[in-house]
C-alpha positions in Angstrom: 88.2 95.5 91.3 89.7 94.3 94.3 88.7 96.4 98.2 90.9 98.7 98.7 89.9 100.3 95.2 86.4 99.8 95.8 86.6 101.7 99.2 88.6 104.9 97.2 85.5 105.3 94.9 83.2 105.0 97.7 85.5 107.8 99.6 85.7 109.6 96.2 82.0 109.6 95.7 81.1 110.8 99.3 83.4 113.6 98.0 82.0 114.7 94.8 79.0 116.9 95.6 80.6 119.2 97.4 83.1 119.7 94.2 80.5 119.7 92.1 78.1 122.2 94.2 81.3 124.6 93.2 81.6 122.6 89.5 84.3 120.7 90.1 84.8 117.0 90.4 87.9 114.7 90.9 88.7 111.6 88.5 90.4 108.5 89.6 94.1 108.2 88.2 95.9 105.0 89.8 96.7 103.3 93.7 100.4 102.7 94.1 99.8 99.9 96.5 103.6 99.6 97.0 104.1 103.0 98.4 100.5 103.9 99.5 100.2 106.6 97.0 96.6 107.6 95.5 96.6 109.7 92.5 94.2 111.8 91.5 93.3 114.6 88.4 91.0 117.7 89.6 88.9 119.0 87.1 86.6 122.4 86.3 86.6 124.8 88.6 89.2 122.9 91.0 92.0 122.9 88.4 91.9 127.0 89.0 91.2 127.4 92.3 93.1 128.8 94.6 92.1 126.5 97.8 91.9 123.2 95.8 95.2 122.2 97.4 93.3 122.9 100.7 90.5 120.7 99.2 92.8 117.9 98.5 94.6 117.3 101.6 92.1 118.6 104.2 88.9 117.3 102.5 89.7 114.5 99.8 92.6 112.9 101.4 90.9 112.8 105.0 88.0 110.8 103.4 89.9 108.5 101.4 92.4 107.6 103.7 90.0 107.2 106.3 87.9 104.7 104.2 91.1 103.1 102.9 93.8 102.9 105.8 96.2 101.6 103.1 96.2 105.2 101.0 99.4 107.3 102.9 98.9 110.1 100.9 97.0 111.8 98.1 98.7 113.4 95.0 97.1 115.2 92.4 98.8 114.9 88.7 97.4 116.9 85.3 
């Protein structure tokens, strides 16, 4: 796994308890390295909730891209 994936699961794990203390969580989909775009699929309670696009840009995004300078943006896909 080269660094720049290695530094979006640390981001991604700093992330996860405080989905899962509402029981959610967040899985890893792919890093388009050519455009900078990380995508990722929410799951349980996230997939229904009303502020989980609020989650994903102001909490998940801010933590990935600032462990991983090269993610520009964050995209969630089912």
């Amino acid at each position: 796994m080269n660094n720049v994936l290695i530094r979006i699961e640390q981001a991604l794990a700093t992330a996860r308890p405080y989905l899962r203390a509402d029981d959610g969580d967040v899985e890893f989909v792919r890093f388009r390295d050519d455009i900078g775009v990380l995508e990722l699929r929410l799951h349980g309670t996230c997939v229904i909730c009303p502020l989980s696009k609020m989650t994903l840009r102001a909490g998940i995004e801010r933590i990935v891209m600032h462990n991983a300078p090269e993610v520009k943006r964050v995209e969630q896909v089912s």
